[in-house]
C-alpha positions as CSV (number, residue, x, y, z in Angstrom):
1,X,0.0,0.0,0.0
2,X,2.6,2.4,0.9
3,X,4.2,1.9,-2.9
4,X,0.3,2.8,-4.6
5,X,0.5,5.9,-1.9
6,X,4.1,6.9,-3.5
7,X,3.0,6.4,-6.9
8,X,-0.2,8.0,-6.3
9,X,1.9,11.5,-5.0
10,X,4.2,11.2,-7.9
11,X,1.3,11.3,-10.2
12,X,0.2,14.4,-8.6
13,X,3.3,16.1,-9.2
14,X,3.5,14.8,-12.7
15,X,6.1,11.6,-11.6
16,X,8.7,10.5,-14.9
17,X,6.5,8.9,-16.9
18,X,5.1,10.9,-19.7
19,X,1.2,11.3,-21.3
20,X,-0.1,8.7,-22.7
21,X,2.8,6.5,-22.4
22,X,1.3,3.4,-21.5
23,X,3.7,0.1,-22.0
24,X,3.0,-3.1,-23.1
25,X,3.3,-5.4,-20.6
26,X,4.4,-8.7,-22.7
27,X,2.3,-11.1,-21.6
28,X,2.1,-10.2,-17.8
29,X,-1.0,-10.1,-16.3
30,X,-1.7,-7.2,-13.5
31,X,-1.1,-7.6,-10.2
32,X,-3.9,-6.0,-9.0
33,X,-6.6,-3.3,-10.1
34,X,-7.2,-0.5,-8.0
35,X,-9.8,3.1,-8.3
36,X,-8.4,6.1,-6.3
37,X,-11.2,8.6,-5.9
38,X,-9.5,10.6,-3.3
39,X,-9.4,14.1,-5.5
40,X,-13.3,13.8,-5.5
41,X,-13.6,13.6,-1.6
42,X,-11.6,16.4,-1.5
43,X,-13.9,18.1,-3.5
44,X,-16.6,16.9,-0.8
45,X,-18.2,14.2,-3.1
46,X,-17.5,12.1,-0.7
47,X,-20.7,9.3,-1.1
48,X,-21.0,9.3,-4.3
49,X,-16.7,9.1,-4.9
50,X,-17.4,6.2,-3.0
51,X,-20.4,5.0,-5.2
52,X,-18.3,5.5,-8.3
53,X,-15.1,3.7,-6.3
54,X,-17.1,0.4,-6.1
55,X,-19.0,0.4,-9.4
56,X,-15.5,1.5,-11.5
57,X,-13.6,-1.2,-9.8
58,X,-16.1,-3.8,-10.6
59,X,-16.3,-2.8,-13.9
60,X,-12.7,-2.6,-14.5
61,X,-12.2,-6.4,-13.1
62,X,-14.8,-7.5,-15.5
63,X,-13.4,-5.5,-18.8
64,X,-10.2,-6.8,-17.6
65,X,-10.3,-10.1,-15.9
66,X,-8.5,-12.1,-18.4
67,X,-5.5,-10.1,-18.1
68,X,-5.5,-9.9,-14.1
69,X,-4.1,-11.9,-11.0
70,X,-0.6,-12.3,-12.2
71,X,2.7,-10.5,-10.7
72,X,3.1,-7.5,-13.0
73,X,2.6,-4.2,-12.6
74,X,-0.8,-2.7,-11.5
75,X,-3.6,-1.1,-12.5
76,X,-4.2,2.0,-10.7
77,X,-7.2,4.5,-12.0
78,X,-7.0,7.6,-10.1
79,X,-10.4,9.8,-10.7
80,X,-9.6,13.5,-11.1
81,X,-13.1,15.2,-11.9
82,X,-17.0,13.3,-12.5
83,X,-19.8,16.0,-13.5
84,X,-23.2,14.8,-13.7
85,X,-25.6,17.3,-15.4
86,X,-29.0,18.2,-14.4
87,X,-30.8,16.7,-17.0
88,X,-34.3,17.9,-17.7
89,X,-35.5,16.0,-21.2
90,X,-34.9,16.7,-24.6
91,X,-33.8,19.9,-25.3
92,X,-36.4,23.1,-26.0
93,X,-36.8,22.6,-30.3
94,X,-38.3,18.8,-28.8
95,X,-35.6,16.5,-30.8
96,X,-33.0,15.0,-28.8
97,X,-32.4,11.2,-28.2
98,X,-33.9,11.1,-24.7
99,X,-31.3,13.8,-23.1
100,X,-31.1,16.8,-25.1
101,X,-27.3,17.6,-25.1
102,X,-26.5,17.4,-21.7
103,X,-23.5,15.0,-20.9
104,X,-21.7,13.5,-17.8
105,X,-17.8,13.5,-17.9
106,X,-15.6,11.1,-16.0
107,X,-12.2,12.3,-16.0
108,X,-9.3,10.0,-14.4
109,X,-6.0,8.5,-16.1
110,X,-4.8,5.3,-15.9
111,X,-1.7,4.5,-14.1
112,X,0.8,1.2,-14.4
113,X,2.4,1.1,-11.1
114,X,5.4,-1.1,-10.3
115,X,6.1,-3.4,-7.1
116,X,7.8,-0.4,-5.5
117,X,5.5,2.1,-6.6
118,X,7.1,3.4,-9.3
119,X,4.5,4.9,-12.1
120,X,6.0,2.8,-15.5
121,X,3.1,4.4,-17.5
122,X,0.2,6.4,-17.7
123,X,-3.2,7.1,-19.8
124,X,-5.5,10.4,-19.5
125,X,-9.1,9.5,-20.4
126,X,-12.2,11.9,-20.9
127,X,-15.2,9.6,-20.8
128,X,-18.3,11.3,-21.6
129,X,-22.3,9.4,-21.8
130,X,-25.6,11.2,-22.2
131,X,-27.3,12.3,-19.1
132,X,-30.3,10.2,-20.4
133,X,-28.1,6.6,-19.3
134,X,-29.9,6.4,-15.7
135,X,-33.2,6.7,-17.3
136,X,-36.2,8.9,-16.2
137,X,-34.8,12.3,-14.5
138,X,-37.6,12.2,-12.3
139,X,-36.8,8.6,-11.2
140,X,-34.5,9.3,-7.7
141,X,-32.2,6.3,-8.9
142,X,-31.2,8.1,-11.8
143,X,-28.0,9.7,-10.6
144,X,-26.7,6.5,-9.1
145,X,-27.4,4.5,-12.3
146,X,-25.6,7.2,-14.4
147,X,-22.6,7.2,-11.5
148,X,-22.9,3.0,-12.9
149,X,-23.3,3.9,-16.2
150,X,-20.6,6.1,-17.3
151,X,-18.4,4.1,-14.9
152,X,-19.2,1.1,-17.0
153,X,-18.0,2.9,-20.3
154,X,-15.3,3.9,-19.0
155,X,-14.0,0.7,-18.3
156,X,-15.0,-0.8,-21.9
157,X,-12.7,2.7,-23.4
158,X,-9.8,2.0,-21.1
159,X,-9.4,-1.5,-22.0
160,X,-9.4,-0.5,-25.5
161,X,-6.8,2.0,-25.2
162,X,-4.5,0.0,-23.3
163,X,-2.0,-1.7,-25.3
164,X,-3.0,-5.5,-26.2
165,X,0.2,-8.2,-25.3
């Protein structure tokens, strides 16, 4: 734990590794996957960061089970910014696909994170769903099935951007 907590402060301060330079990791498997959601607490989103903690890491381990539980490198997602908003319907001409224009964002980057907590790579992502995904605005279990929703697709984009042993 104490190396993800190193890695984790050197990717705040921008740590060696450069943009979107993500390694292969020829033919390892990750050690582990992990979703650090500690900038949004600090933001004072601190249920539904937690919400979005549980639903990202599930999806994650799904999108990439076959290529987990082996001793490489791991998997670290560390969520910078998630901006869920209000949605009201279509939008005022009356056409729209269920959500007018309004979007939610997930913004986070992808870090691979050596056995001594050295950051070996990195990936930005910018994941953005309609506001309609959670269904019915009116419906009070919209916003946590959007928080699952855009967590879900943002899984499915990270495991296609990732390089492929």
């Amino acid at each position: 734990m104490r190396g993800a907590a190193l890695a984790l402060g050197l990717a705040a301060s921008g740590g060696a590794a450069r943009a979107s330079d993500f390694p292969s990791l020829n033919g390892e498997r990750f050690a582990d996957v992990r979703v650090d959601v500690r900038p949004l607490i600090a933001q004072g989103n601190g249920p539904q960061a937690e919400a979005l903690r549980a639903d990202l890491t599930a999806a994650l381990r799904r999108s990439f089970a076959d290529r987990l539980g082996g001793r490489g490198p791991s998997l670290v997602v560390l969520i910078r910014g998630l901006s869920l908003r209000p949605y009201a319907g279509s939008d005022r001409a009356g056409r729209g696909f269920g959500g007018g224009t309004q979007n939610d964002y997930l913004e986070g980057e992808a870090l691979l994170v050596g056995r001594r907590g050295e950051i070996l790579g990195r990936h930005p992502q910018l994941t953005a769903t309609p506001s309609s995904f959670g269904g019915a605005w009116y419906d009070p279990a919209s916003e946590r099935r959007r928080v699952t929703a855009i967590a879900e697709i943002y899984a499915e984009w990270l495991r296609r951007q990732l390089p492929v042993d």
